[in-house]
C-alpha positions as CSV (number, residue, x, y, z in Angstrom):
1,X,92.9,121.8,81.9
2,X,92.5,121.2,85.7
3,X,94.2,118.3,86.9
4,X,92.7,116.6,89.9
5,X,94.1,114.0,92.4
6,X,90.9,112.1,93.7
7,X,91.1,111.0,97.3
8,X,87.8,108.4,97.7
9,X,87.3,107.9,93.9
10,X,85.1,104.8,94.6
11,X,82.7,106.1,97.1
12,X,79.8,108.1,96.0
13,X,81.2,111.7,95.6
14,X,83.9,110.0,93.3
15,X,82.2,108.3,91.3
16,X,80.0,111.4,90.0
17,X,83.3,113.4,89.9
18,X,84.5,111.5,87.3
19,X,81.1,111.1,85.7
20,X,81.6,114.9,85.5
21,X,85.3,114.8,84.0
22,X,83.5,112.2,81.3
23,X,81.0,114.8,80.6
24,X,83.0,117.5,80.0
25,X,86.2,116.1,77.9
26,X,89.3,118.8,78.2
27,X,88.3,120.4,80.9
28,X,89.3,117.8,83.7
29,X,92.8,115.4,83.9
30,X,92.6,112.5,86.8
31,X,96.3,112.0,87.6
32,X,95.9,110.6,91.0
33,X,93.3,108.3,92.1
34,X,92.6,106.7,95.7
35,X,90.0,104.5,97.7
36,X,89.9,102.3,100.6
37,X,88.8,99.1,99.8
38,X,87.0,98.9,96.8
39,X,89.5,96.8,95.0
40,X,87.9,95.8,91.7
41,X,86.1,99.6,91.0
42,X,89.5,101.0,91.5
43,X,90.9,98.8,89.1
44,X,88.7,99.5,86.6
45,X,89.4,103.0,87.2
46,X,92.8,102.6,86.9
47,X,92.4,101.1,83.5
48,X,90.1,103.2,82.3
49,X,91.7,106.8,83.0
50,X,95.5,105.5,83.1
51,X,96.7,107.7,86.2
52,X,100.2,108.5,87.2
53,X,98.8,106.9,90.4
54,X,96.7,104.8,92.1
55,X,96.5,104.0,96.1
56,X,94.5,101.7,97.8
57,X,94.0,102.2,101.5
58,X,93.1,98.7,102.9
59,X,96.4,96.8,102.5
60,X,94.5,93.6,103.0
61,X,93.2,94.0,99.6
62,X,97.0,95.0,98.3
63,X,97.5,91.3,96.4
64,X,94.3,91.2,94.7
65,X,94.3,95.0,93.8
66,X,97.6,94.6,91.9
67,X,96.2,91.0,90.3
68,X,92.9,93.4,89.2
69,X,95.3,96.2,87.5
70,X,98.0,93.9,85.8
71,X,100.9,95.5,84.1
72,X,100.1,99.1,84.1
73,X,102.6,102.4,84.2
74,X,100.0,103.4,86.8
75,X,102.2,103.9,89.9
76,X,100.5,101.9,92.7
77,X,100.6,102.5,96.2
78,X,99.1,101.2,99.2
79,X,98.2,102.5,102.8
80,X,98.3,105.9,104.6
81,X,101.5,106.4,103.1
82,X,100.3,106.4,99.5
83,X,97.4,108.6,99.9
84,X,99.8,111.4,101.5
85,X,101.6,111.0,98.0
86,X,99.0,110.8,96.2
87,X,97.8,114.4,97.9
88,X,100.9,116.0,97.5
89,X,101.8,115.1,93.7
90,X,103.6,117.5,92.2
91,X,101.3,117.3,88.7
92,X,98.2,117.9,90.7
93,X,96.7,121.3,90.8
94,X,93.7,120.0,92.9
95,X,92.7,118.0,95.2
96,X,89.1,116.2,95.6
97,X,88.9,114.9,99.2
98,X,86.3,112.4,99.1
99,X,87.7,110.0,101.8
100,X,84.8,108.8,104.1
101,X,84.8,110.3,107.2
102,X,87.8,111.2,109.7
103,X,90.4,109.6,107.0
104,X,90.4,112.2,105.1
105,X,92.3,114.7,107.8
106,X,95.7,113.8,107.3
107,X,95.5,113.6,103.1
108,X,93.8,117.0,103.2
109,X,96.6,118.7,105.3
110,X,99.2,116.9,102.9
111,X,97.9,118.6,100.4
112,X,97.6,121.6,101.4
113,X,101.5,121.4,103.1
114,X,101.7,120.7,99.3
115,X,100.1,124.2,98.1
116,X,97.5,122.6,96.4
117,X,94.2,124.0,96.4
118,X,91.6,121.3,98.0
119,X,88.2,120.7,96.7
120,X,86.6,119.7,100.0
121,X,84.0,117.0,99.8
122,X,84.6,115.5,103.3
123,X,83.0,117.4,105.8
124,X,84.3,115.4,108.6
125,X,87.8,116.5,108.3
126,X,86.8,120.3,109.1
127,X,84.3,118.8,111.7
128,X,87.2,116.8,113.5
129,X,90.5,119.1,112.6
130,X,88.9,122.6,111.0
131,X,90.9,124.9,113.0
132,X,94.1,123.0,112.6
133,X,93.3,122.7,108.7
134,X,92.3,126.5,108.3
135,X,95.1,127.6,110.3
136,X,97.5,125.5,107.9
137,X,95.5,126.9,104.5
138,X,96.0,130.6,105.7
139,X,99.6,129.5,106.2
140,X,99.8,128.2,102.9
141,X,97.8,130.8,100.7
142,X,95.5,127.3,99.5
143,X,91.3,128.2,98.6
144,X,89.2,125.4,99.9
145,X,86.5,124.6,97.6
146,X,83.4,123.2,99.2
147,X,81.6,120.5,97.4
148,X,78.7,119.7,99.8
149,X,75.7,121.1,97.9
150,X,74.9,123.4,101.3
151,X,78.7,124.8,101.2
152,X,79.0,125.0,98.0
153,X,75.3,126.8,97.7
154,X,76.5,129.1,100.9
155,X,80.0,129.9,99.0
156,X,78.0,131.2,95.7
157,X,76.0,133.4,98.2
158,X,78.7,134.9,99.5
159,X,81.1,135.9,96.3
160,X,80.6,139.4,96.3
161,X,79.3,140.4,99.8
162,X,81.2,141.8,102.5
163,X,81.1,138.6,105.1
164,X,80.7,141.2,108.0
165,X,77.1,142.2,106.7
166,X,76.3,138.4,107.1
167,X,73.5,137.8,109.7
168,X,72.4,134.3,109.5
169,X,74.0,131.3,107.2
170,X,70.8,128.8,107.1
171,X,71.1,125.4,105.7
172,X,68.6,123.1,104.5
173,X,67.8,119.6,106.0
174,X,65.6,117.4,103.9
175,X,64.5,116.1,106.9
176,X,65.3,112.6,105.7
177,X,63.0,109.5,106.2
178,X,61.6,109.8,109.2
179,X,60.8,114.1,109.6
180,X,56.7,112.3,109.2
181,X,57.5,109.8,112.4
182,X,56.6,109.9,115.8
183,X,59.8,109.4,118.2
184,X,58.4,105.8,118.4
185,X,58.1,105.1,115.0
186,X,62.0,106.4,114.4
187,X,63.2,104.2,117.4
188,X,61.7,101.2,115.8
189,X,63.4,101.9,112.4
190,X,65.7,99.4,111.1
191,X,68.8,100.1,109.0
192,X,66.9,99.6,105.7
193,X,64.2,102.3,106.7
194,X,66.9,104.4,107.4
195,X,68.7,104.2,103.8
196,X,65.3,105.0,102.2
197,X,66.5,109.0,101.5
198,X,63.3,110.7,99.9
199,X,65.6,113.2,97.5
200,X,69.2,112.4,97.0
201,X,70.9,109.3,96.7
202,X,74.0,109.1,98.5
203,X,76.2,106.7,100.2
204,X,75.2,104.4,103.5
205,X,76.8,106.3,106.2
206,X,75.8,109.9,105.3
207,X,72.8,108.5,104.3
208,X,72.4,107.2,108.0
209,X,73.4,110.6,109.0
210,X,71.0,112.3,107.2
211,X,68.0,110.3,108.5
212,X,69.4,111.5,112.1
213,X,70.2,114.4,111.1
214,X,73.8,114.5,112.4
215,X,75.0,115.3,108.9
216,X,73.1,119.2,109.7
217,X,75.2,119.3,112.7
218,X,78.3,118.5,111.2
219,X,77.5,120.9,108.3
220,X,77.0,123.8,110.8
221,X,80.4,122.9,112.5
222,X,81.8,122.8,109.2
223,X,80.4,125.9,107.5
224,X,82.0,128.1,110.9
225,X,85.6,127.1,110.0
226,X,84.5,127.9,106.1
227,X,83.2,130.9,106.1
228,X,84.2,132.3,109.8
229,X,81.0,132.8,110.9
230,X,79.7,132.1,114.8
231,X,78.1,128.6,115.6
232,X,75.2,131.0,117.1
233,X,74.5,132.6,113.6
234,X,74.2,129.3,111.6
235,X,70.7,128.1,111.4
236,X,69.4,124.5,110.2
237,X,66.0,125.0,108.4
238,X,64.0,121.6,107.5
239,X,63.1,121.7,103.1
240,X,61.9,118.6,101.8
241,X,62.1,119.0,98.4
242,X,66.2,119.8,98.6
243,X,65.6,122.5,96.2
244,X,66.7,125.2,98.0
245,X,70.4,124.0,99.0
246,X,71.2,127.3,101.7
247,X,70.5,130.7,101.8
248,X,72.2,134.0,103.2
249,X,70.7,136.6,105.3
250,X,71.8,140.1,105.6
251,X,72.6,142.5,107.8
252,X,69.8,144.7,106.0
253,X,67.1,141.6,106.0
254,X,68.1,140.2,102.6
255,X,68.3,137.1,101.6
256,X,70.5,135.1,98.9
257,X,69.5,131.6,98.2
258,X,71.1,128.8,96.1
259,X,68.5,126.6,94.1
260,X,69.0,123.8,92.0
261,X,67.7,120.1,91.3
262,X,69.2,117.8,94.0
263,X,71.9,116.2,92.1
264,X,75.6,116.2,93.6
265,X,77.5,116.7,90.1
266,X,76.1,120.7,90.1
267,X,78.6,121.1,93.1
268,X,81.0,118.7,92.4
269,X,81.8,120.5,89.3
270,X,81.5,124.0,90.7
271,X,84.5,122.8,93.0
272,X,86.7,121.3,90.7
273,X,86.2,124.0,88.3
274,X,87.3,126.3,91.7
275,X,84.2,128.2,91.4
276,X,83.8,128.8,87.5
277,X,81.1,127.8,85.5
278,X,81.0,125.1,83.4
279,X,78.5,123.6,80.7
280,X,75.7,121.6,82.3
281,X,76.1,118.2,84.0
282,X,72.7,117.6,85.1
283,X,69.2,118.7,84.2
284,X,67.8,122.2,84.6
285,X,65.4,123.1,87.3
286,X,62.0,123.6,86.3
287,X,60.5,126.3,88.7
288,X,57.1,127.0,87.0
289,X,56.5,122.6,87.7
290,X,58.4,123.1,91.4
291,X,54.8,123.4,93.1
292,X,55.1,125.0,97.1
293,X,58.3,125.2,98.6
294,X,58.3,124.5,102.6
295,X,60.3,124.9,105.2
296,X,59.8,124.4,108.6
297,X,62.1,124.5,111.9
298,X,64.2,121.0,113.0
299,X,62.7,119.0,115.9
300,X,65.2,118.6,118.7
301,X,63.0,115.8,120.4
302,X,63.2,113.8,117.6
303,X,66.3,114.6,116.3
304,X,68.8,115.5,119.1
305,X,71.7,115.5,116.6
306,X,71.7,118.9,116.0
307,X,71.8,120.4,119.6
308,X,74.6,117.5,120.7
309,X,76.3,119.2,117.2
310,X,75.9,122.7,119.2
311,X,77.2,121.9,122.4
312,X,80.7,120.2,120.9
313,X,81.2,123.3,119.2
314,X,80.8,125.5,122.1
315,X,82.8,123.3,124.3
316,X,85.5,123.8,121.7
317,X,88.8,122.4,121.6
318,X,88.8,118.6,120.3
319,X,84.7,118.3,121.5
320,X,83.8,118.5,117.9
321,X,86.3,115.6,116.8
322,X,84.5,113.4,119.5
323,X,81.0,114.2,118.2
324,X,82.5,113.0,114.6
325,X,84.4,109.5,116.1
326,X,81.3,109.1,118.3
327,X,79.0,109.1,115.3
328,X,81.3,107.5,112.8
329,X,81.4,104.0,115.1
330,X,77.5,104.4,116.2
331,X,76.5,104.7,112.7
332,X,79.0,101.3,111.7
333,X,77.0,99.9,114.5
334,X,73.6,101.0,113.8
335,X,74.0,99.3,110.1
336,X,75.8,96.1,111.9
337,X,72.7,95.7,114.0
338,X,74.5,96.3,117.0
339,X,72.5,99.1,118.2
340,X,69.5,101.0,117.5
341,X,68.7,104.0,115.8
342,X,68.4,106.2,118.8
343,X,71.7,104.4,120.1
344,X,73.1,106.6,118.0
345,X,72.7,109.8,119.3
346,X,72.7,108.3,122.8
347,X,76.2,107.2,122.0
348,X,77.3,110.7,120.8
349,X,75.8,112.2,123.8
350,X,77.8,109.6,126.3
351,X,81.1,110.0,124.5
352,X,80.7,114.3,125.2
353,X,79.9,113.3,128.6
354,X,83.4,111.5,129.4
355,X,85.7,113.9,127.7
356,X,87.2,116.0,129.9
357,X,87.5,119.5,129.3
358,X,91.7,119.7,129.9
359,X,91.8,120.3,126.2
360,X,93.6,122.7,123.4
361,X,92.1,125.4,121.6
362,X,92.6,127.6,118.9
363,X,96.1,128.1,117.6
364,X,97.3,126.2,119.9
365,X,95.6,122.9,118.9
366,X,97.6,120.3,116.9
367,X,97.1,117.4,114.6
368,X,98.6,115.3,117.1
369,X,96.0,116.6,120.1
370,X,93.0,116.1,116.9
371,X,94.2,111.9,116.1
372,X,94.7,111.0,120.0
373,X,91.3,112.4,120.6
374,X,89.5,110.5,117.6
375,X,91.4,107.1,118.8
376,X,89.8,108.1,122.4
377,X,86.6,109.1,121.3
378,X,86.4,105.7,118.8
379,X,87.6,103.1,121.4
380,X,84.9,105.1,124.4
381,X,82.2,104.8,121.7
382,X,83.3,101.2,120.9
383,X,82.9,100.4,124.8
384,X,79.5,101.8,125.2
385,X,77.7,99.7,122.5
386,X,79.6,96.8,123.4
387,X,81.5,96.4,119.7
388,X,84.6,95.5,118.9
């Protein structure tokens, strides 16, 4: 039995990890579970799998959180302080990093400090911190699962091959609400257009990022640090019916493709199991009722995401932490009202614009240089739409 400390058990990734665990009894111990500020799912967490402990981020919420639980011998915890426990338990053999967005940096370096192996759901800490967080899990001898269904999809690809006979790594977009819009349509959109995913149903900010498709930029980012492979040879390719999840071309023009239905719990389970598998969690794919598969190439007048994505990652150094805090505060705003859908990217795009280039690289970047430049990027984003 695999037991798991869940970092961001309320959000949407958590939830269906623990709809997983339900599903297959024996296979899966919760022992740790965290969120930020979803006080009364937690506590029905909490009561229902009786962990040796629970943390709740927002300590706002600390009074009514413990009110919610009662007398429990759940240990609780509150803050940043508590989910760094909470990553490094000693009991825990793995650790699902679901925290949305840059959060989930710190907890995921905890736990690997901790030599825990991390079951990586939270592709903005790689995006914001991957060369400090690789650099630590090399140091560490830790395996980082990937749960996104492209990493994941890419990692069962690549079990086998020799990584230097890899040509291309090509993940799909679904293209998200608006690939059938005209530029004016999508500038129109308002934030309820924009949650209206055609495949998958996910939460409200990668949701948002999907229908821009920042989430494929972020994704590219994040599959370099996971599989070592240059930004130049990681293609985005647009499939609408999220069958295919990523595919693998060789050196000798092969190609190794992941398919399944578009249901998060195939990968969720795939990493926590640490890449064994396990009895089904969601239905089979039909191929012989799939129909055609398409797949066509991303629009970069429409959706600029992808080529702001790029140019972080080849300015290097904390670039592709600014790109995440950029996006992370023009997507709040974007669902606030506060801006509008293009003011997204354009915020993304501003934000590159005023970092300097005076910045660390490689081995010689720290978490320290990774935090400063998030708070920067945050509070020049912040100024630019005019939010507080």
């Amino acid at each position: 039995m695999t037991r798991i400390s869940l970092l961001g058990s309320t959000g949407s990734i958590g939830t269906q990890a623990l709809d997983v665990a339900r599903a297959t009894p024996g296979e899966f111990e919760i022992v740790a579970l965290a969120a930020g500020s979803n006080v009364e799912l937690l506590a029905q967490q909490v009561l229902e799998w009786k962990p040796q402990m629970a943390v709740l981020f927002d300590s706002t919420k600390w009074p009514i959180f413990q009110d919610l639980v009662g007398s429990t011998t759940t240990q609780l915890a509150v803050g940043m302080d508590g989910l760094l426990e909470a990553a490094a338990l000693p009991d825990a053999d793995l650790v699902l990093g679901a925290m949305l967005g840059a959060a989930g940096l710190q907890p995921t370096l905890a736990a690997i400090e901790a030599g825990k192996d991390v079951a990586i759901a939270n592709k903005e800490t790689l995006v914001a911190g991957g060369e400090v967080v690789m650099r630590a899990a090399r140091e560490h001898g830790v395996r980082l699962w990937p749960v996104d269904s492209e990493h994941c999809a890419l990692a069962q690809c690549l079990l086998g091959e020799d990584t230097r006979a890899v040509r291309t790594l090509t993940i799909t977009a679904s293209g998200g609400p608006f690939w059938e819009k005209s530029r004016e349509e999508i500038a129109a959109a308002k934030p309820e257009d924009a949650l209206k995913h055609p495949t998958w149903t996910m939460g409200r900010k990668i949701t948002i990022d999907s229908a821009t498709l920042a989430n494929k930029g972020l994704e590219m980012i994040e599959a370099h640090h996971l599989f070592g492979v240059p930004m130049d040879n990681i293609d985005i390719v647009v499939h609408r019916q999220s069958i295919v999840h990523s595919f693998v071309t060789f050196s000798d023009g092969s190609v190794k493709a992941q398919l399944g239905q578009p249901d998060m719990k195939l990968p969720i389970q795939w990493g926590l199991a640490r890449g064994k598998r396990g009895s089904r969690v969601a239905p089979e794919l039909p191929l012989a009722q799939m129909g055609t598969l398409t797949f066509e190439a991303p629009d970069d007048g429409r959706f600029p995401s992808v080529a702001l994505a790029r140019e972080a990652m080849r300015r290097g150094g904390v670039a592709p932490c600014v790109f995440n805090a950029a996006n992370e505060v023009a997507v709040e705003a974007f669902l606030n009202g506060s801006t509008h859908f293009y003011g997204i990217t354009d915020c993304i795009a501003s934000t590159l614009e005023r970092l300097t280039d005076s910045t660390r690289r490689g081995d010689s970047l720290r978490l320290e240089d990774v935090l400063e430049a998030d708070s920067w990027a945050r509070q020049t984003a912040c100024s630019l739409l005019n939010v507080i």
